[in-house]
MARVO-720415 format. One record per residue (C-alpha): x, y, z; residue in one letter. Coordinates in pm, whole numbers, plus 50000, padded with zeros to 5 digits. Example, Ala and Ser with C-alpha at 12.3 -4.5 7.8 and 13.67 -1.06 7.14 Angstrom:
BEGIN
512304955050780A;513674989450714S;
END
This chain:
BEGIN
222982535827003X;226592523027147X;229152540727029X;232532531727001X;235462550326877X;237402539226565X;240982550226472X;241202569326113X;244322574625940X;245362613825901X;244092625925611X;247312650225622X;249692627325562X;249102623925176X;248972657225135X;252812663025272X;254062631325056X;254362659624777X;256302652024406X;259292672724494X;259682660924846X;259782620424714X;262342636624477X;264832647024732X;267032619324858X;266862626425244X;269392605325450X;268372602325802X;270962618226071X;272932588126268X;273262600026622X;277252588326624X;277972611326315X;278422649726405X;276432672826202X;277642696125933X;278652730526074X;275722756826048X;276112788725835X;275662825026002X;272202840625899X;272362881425885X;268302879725794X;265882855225967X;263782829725746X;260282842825697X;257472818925784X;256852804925420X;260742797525389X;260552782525767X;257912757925608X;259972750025317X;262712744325541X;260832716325754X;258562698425484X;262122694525343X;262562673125616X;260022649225545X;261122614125461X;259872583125293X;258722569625606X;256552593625675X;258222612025904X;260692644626031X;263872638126093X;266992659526140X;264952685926268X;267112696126560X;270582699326353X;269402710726007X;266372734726173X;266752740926543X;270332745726484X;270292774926175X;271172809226283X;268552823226053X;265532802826266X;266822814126604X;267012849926482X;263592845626320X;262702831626697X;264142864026819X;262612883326582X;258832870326725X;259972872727062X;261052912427024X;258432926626763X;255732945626866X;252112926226949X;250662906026626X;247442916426419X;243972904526496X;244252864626412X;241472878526117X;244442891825964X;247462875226077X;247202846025843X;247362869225592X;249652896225720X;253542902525622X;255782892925885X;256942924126151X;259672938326005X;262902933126157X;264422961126382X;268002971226221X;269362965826581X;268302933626608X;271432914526521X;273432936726754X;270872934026998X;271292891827025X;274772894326957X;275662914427235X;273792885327477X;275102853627337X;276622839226978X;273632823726751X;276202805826577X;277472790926907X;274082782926998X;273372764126694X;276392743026748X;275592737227105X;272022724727003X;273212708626685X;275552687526900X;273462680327174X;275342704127450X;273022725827497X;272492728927867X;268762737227938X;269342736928351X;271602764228330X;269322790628118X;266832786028380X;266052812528655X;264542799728969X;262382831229141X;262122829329524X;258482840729677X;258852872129912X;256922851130166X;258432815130388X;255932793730273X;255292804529911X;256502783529631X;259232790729405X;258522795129006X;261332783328736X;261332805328431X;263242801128122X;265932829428031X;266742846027786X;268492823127538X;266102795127658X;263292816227560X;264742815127183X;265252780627177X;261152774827306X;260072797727036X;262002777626799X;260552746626877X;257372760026872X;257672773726537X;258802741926421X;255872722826578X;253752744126443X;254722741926084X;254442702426165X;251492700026320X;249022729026212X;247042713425929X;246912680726122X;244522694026384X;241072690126384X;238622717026305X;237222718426656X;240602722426831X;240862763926919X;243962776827120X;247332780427042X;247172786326672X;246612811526410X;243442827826341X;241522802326529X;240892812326908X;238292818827143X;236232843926906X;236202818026667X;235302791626872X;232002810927013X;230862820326655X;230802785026579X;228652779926858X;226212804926806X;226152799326424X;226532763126371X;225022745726655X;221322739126645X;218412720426874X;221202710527131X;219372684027369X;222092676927579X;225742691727650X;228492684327900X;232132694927984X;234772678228084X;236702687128474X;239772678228514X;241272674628856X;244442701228945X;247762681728786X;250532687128649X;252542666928366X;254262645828517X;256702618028390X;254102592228280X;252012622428066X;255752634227967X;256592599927804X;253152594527670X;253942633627459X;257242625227334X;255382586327193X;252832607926993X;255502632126885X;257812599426764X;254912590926549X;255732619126305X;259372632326410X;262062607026414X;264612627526587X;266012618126945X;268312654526991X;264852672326861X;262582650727122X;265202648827413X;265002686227410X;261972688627504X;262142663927752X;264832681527942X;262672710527921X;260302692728134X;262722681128357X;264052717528407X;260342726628522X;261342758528219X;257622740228036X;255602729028291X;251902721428205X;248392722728496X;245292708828362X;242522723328602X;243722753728670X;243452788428558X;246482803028383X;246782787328047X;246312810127733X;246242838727965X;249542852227889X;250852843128272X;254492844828294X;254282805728464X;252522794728167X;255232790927801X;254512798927445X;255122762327404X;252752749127586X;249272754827412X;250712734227054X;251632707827313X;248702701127479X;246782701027117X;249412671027006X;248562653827334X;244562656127290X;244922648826916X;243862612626919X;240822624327109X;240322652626842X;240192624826587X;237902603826782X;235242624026767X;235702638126452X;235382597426295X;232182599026540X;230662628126386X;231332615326055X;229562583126143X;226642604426281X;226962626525949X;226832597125677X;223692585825868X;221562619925885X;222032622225477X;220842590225387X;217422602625583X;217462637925451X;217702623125078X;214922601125145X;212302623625318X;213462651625051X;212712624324783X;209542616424959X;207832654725031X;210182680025047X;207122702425125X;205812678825427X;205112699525769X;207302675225946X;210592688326113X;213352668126096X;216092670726372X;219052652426219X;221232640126536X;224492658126556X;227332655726819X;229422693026829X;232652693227007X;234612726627107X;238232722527279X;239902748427375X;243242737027493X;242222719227804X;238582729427816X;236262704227596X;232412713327571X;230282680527384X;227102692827246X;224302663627126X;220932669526970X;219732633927072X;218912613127353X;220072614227673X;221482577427622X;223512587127339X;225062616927517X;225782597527849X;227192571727622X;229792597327457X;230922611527765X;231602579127923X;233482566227621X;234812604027600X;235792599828029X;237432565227943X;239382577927652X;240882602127873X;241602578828143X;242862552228033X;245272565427747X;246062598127794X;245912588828185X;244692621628281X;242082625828584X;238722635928524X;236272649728772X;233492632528721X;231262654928982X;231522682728733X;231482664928426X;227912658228402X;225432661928163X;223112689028185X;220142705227931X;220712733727744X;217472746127807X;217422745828144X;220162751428291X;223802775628227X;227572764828144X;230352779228184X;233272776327872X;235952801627782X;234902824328086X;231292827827940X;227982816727966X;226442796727737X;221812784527744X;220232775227447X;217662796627400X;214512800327134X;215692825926852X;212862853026978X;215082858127254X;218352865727079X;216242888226792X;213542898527003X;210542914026788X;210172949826836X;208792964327141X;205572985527199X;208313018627296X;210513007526979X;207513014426793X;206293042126962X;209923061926912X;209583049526546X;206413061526487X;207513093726645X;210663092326422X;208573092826094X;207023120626227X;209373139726253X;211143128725930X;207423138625764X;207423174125937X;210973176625825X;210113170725462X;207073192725495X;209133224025582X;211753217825312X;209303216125029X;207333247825194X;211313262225162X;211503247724790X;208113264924681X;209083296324905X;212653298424678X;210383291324350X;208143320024407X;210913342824496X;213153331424241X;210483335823981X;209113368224038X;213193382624028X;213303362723704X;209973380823576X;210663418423683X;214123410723477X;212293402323169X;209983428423184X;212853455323269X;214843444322965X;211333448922747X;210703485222878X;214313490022783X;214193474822434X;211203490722365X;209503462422196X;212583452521953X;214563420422028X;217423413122263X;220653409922211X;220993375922393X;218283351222362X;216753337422695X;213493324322613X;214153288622657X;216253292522938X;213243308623110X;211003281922977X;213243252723061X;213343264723405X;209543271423444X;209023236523305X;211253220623562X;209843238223836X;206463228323674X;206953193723670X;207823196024008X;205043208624119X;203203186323954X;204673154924093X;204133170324473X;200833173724380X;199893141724236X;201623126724533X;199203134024776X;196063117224787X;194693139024980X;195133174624776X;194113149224458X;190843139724613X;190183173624733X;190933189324383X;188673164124204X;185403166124457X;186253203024338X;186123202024013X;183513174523914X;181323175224206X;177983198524173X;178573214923824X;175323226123653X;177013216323287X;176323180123385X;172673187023355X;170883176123060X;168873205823037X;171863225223036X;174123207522774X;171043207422523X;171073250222529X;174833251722497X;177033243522214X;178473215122119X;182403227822115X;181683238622471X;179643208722579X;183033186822458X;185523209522608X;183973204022912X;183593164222877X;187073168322768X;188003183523056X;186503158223257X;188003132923138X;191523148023246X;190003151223564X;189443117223631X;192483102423506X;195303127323673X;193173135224015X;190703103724055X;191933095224405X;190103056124322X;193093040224161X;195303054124448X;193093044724695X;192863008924564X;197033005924527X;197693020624902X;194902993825028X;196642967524852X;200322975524944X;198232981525325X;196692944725307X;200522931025179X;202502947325493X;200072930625699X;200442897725522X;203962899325590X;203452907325921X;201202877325973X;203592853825790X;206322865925990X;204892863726305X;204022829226224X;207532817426080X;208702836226435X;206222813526608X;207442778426405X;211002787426502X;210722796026851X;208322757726841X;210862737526647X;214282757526656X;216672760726996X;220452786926926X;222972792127182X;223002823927374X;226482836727518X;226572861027808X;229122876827988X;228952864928341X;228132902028485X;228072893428847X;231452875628837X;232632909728635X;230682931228939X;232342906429170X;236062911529017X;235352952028995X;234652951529366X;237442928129441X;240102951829275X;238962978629483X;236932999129181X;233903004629395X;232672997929717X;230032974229925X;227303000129781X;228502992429419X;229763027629313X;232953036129260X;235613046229452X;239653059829422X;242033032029427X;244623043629697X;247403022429536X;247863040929196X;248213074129339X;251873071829344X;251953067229006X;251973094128704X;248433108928576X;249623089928219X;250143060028376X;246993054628622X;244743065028313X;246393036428132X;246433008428375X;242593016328394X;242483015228051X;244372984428009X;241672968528241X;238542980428020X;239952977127679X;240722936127797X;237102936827932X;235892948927644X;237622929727351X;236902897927553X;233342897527609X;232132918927278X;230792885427161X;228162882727441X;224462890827402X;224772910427701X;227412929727567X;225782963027699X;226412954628055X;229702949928020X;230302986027861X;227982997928175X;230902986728402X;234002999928168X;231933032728077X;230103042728457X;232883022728743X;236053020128590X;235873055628434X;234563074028734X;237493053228968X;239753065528751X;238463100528779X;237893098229167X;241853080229197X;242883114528987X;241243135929197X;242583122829534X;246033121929403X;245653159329349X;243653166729630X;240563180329466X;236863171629427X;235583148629104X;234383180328927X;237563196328892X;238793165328801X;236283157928531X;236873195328416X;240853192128408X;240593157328241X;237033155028094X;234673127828108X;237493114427817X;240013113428078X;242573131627872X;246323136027955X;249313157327816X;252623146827708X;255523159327708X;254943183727442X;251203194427559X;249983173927319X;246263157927452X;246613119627431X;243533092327491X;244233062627637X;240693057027777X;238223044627525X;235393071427502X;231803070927533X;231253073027194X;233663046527130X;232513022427377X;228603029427265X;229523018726915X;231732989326987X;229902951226864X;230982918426800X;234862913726675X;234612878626572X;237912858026416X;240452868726750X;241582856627062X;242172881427314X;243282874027644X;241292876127967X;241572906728239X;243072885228480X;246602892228397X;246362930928409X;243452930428671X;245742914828904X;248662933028810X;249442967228954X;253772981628876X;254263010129134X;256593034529050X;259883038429264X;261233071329363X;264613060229216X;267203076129009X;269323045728865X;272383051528657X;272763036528290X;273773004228438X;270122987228352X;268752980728049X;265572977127948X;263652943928032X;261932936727778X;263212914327506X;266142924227310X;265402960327397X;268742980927446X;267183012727618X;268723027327874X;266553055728004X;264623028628247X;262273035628561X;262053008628832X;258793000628873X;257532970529132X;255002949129156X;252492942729340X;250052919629276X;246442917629401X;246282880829601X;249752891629804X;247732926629890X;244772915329967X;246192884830146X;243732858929967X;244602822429798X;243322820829419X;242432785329443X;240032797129756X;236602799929526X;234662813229840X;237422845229816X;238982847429502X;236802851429124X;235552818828992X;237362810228688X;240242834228731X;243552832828733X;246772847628904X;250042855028836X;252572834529039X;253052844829393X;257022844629348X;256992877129154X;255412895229376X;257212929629528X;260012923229243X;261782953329015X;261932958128668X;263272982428501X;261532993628189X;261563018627952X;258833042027848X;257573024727564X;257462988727694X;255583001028021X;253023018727817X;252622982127617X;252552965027992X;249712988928125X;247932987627804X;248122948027781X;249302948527444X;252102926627604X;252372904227928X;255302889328136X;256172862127906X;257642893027678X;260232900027960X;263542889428047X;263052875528411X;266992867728466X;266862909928454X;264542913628788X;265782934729045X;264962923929424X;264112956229644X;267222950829856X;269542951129563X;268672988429470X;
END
């Protein structure tokens, strides 16, 4: 089949050319006429009234315009920028969509006012003065030869959020439904249950490599063309231009960092690089249309044909996953047809986006045989015995020995139940009998005869149902009674009476229909005979789908994990762990959380893998016994003193003796399972991260770093991060972790000050270095 891609219009478009926005008589901005003055905003907009604020926006022509002096420009959208960029972490992206918005500190106005004038701000933007060069901070590597990062500051950090917010608003509903990263409620967790649910009999898959670059001018130019397509505004579009230019947004296809929460890598960056790949998005969602249309005209014939015919029908189907600059294409046909997509994928990249592929590791491989890596993981395609396994021969011996015990369990209860009976009973009859010796044969005074008898009764039928319930005491009872009784004989019956003779037959007959065991026995064969025909059909529906059906298995990759665990210093060349050195300097509160921060990220990330278990092996066994060992050398005692001071829990005292746990527990960890609908971050970020207390007393002349966070009682912490101590290059594979990333070489051995609460966040990962101010670092020789 050649394939070729076809442009479609976006769908999205009709759905913004809404009644009440035709309505509205929008005049487009002239860049010679200055802009009407902005009004001070004492409450940011929330995000439905930021939407209503931009599809306002929305012209005739199909387009945005006036976005930069009616949007950018309003006080109340840079304080609801500053209002993301200071409130605490967001919810799970399974609840953000529908979660309130963080509610806004009552300091917050003072905070930004007390930095720089929103109003100002607006008119500087509004007017096209805003200088982004000058909000820039430019941080100087400790070492000659390392290479200086640019981050934005402060102020420039509101205007990025801004735009982003706006983009978002913009652009959200006009991505495709395969493009993960960078947006709400659709990240990596997403992205693998759509793998492992939706993606069946994969033949073929591939991803694409792309060679180490940066943006440059040419991919610069070619992102502000696709953003002209919907946003006719040149103050809007020059902005972020000159952000480029500033190096304050500065995209690396290739490498490791982005949507890792790296300080070098900017909030704006992930809804960028989805507008830049969203012709390709579209591409191959008009392919997989195509392919679509085709596989239901089939399926309606073969269904009108014999929709009970043994034949299995494999429809073919082309699956595409993109996470920001990673793109994994899935086919379930011939190796032609795949080879033919990822040329005309490889050319579409090429030649107008004019981006570099490698095309050593973009290359087609089979599911079945061999594993790729995407999103940190791995991924095989797998039969589905393997990811549901049937049950094994010591499953079913601990089951069997389970029921057992359940059985002896319910055998000594009802021997207690009829134990209580008897007892209760007999206290019940010495009372009646005591109150008829005292009565003397003449009535009571209170009537309790059918309180007695209702209670008998109940206790009777209770009895009575035990009994019947076993087959065994019923068969016993009956060969009892009806087996070997001389009133059966003829002889017999013709010397007795008749009333007795029918009594007896009478009795009999009660026999045989409340303790024949044959009716019993015939239902327990049957339901016997049905359990094993469900086994049987199982077993063969099992067999037909591990023939006929493939799934995708995702794993962890454990010795990359063993490999990063032994890097960081967590154990040694033996594999077991071992103190890290480093931390002791550090508070007991504070190394229990930075090894905390390290397993929680571990865990959240990979507790969508099927070999989840390992993963908790290396958080529960050698990061908790580090921690415990690094404890125990601070204080100079053995591991069991330490274990008995902390426990296995690794618990730590505040300031009020109050026990606090920071550590997830064993019981915790052992109960922990797939978390779908999030996007965490990876490890890398606090793996690589270590902030070493300083034995300094500084006076209220620093305030916190964080954003918009007015503390005062800050501790100077530096840090030190784990490439500059161990003295190895992250783009050396041989050395460093496939597939992970570092933080920039230029911040390490800096200061920050920091106060309590935002350090606990840092250790804990709940935020990164994009949530600080840099322009506050502190260089060791300025202290």
């Amino acid at each position: 089949m050649q394939l070729s891609f076809r442009r479609i219009a976006s769908c999205s478009d009709v759905r913004l050319s809404l009644t009440r926005h035709h309505r509205r008589t929008t005049r487009r901005p002239s860049s010679t006429s200055s802009p009407a003055p902005v009004p001070a905003a004492e409450e940011p907009l929330t995000p439905p009234q930021l939407k209503t604020l931009v599809l306002s926006r929305y012209t005739k022509d199909g387009k945005f315009s006036g976005l930069a002096a009616h949007i950018l420009a309003s006080p109340a959208v840079l304080l609801a920028a500053c209002r993301n960029l200071a409130a605490p972490p967001r919810p799970p992206a399974a609840a953000a969509a529908a979660a309130p918005p963080p509610p806004l500190p009552s300091s917050l106005l003072e905070s930004v006012s007390r930095r720089f004038s929103l109003s100002e701000m607006g008119r500087e933007i509004a007017e096209g003065r805003f200088d982004v060069a000058a909000c820039c901070v430019a941080m100087v590597p400790s070492r000659k030869k390392g290479e200086s990062l640019v981050l934005p500051g402060l102020k420039l950090k509101v205007l990025i959020e801004a735009l982003r917010m706006v983009l978002e608003v913009i652009y959200d509903d006009r991505f495709a439904t395969f493009a993960y990263g960078g947006r709400v409620g659709v990240g990596r967790h997403t992205a693998v249950r759509y793998l492992k649910t939706s993606v069946q009999n994969p033949s073929w898959w591939f991803t694409v490599k792309f060679d180490r670059q940066k943006f440059g001018c040419v991919h610069v130019n070619k992102l502000c063309k696709v953003i002209e397509e919907k946003i006719d505004d040149s103050l809007f579009i020059d902005l972020i231009r000159r952000l480029f230019e500033s190096e304050a947004v500065s995209i690396e296809l290739g490498g490791c960092y982005l949507g890792r929460g790296f300080p070098q890598e900017s909030s704006l960056c992930p809804i960028l690089i989805n507008v830049y790949f969203n012709g390709l998005d579209k591409e191959i969602q008009d392919l997989r249309l195509r392919m679509n249309k085709e596989n239901l005209k089939f399926e309606s014939n073969e269904n009108d044909s014999d929709s009970k015919s043994n034949v299995f029908y494999k429809p073919v189907k082309v699956y595409a996953v993109r996470y920001l600059d990673e793109m994994l294409f899935i086919t379930s046909g011939s190796k032609i047809l795949t080879l033919d997509l990822k040329n005309n994928v490889v050319k579409y990249i090429e030649e107008k986006l004019e981006l570099k592929v490698d095309r050593v590791r973009t290359a087609i491989h089979s599911p079945t045989m061999e594993k790729i890596e995407f999103l940190g993981m791995e991924l095989q395609a797998v039969p589905p015995s393997v990811l549901h396994p049937p049950m094994s021969e010591k499953a079913m011996r601990a089951r069997k020995k389970y029921q057992r015990q359940k059985e002896v369990k319910a055998l000594e209860m009802r021997n207690a139940r009829e134990r209580n009976r008897k007892k209760l009973g007999l206290k019940i009859l010495s009372h009646v009998f005591k109150k008829l010796k005292q009565t003397n044969g003449f009535k009571f005074d209170i009537q309790i005869e059918k309180e007695v008898n209702e209670i008998f009764r109940t206790w009777a039928d209770e009895v009575v149902q035990d009994f019947l319930g076993s087959l065994e005491e019923r068969y016993n009872w009956h060969r009892v009674l009806s087996g070997g009784n001389f009133l059966s004989l003829q002889r017999i019956r013709d010397q007795l009476p008749q009333e007795l003779v029918f009594a007896y037959d009478k009795f009999q007959k009660e026999v045989d229909k409340h303790l024949s065991p044959v009716k019993a026995m015939k239902a327990l064969r049957e339901e016997e005979r049905r359990e094993e025909e469900d086994k049987e059909q199982k077993y063969a529906e099992m067999t037909v789908h591990d023939l006929t059906r493939l799934c995708i298995r995702v794993d962890a990759p454990i010795e990359l994990v063993r490999k990063a665990v032994k890097m960081a210093g967590f154990t040694n060349n033996m594999g077991r762990p071992r103190p890290i050195k480093l931390l002791i300097a550090l508070d007991d509160a504070d190394i229990v959380k930075w090894y905390a921060g390290v397993g929680k990220r571990w865990l959240d990330y990979f507790c969508c893998c099927h070999n989840f278990k390992m993963v908790k092996t290396v958080v529960t066994y050698h990061l908790r016994f580090s921690c415990i060992l690094t404890l125990a050398e601070k204080h100079e005692s053995t591991k069991l003193e330490a274990i008995r001071h902390y426990s296995k829990d690794l618990k730590v005292l505040d300031a009020c003796e109050n026990e606090l746990l920071y550590f997830p527990t064993e019981k915790e960890v052992k109960m922990m399972g797939d978390r779908n609908l999030s996007d965490p971050k990876p490890v890398d970020g606090v793996l690589t991260l270590a902030l070493i207390r300083l034995a300094f007393d500084c006076e209220p002349l620093h305030s916190c770093i964080a954003d918009f966070c007015d503390r005062t009682d800050v501790v100077f912490y530096r840090i030190r991060l784990l490439q500059n101590r161990l003295n190895v290059n992250p783009l050396n594979e041989e050395k460093w972790i496939l597939g992970m990333g570092a933080i920039h070489e230029s911040l390490n051995r800096k200061c920050l000050p920091i106060c309590p609460v935002h350090i606990d966040d840092l250790y804990m990962g709940n935020i990164t270095l994009q949530n600080i101010d840099v322009s506050a670092f502190v260089d060791v020789d300025d202290l």
